[in-house]
N, C-alpha and C positions, 0 to 999 in steps of 0.2 A: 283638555285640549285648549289652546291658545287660541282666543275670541280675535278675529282682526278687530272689531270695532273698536275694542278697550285700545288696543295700539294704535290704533287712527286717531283715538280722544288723545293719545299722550304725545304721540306726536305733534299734534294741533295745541294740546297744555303749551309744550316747550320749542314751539316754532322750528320744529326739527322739521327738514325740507327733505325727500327724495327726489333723485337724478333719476330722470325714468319712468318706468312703467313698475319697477318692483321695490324693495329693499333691499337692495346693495350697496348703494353709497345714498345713505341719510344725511344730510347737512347738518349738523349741530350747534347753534351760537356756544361759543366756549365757556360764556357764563351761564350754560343750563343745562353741560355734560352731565354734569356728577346725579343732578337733580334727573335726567333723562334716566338715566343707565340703571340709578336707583327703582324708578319706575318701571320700568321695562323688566327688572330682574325680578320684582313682584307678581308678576305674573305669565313668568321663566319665557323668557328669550332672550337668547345667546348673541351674545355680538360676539363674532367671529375675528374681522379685521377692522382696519383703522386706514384712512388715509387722509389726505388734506387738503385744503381749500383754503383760499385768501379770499377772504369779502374784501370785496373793494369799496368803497364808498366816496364819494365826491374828496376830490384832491389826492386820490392814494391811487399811485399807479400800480397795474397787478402784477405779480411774482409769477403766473402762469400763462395757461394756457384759458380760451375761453371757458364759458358756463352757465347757469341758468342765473336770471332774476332771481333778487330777493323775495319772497310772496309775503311776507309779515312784516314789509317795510322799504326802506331805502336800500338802492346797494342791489349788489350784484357778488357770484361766487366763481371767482377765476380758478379754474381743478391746476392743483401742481402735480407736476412730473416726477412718479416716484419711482417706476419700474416694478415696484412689485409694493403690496399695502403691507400693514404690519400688522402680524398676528396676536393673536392672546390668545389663553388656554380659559381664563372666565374674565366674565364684568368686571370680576373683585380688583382682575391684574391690570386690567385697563383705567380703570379707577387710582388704585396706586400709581401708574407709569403717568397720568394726567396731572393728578394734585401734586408729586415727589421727584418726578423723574423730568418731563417737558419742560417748563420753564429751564430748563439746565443745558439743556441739549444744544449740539453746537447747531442743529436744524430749527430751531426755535425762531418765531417771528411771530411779533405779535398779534400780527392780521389773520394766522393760519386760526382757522376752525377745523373740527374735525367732523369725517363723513364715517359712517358707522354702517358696517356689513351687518344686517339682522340674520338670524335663520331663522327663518320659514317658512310655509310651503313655497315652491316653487311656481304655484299658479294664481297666490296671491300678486292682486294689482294694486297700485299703489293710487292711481289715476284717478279713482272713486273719494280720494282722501279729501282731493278739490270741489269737490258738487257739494259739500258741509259747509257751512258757512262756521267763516272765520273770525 
């Protein structure tokens, strides 16, 4: 069975942020995807979907719509307008489509980080993640 606390610690590792009250959209810094995902797969949960987020940071005006504070520093994360997230069948293909694929894409902007669908349970809260010291 998958421990919330070990995923609370890896979140908190790699400053990866949740939208919310659960894990659906986790905020990712782009430079600590692959290192996340790696983690995460260690002690199996599935990231489902993908979407994206522009941190804004002083002098960068946002691509989207609003969004939460940064909690691990400066800046702020404006949610872009996707109409629907992008799928993966595992971490492996999400990994590939990040390190191989992104950078290439005509949707590409350097500001975008990505937000990561976890599965699971549906009655885990994410909100508890905050009361740990950072």
């Amino acid at each position: 069975m998958i421990q919330k606390n070990k995923l609370d610690d890896i979140l908190l590792k790699y400053h990866v942020q949740p939208v919310g009250r659960g894990y659906i959209e986790c905020i990712c810094p782009m430079e600590k995807a692959i290192l996340f995902i790696n983690a995460i797969s260690e002690i199996n949960i599935e990231i489902t979907d993908l979407s994206w987020w522009c941190f804004v940071s002083e002098g960068h005006k946002p691509c989207g719509m609003g969004g939460p504070a940064n909690r691990y520093g400066d800046g702020w994360f404006s949610e872009i307008e996707m109409g629907n997230t992008i799928g993966f069948s595992s971490n492996e293909e999400i990994k590939d489509f990040l390190i191989n694929e992104w950078q290439r894409s005509k949707e590409y902007r350097s500001c975008f980080v990505p937000a990561f669908c976890l599965k699971v349970p549906n009655d885990w809260n994410s909100l508890s993640l905050y009361d740990r010291t950072l």
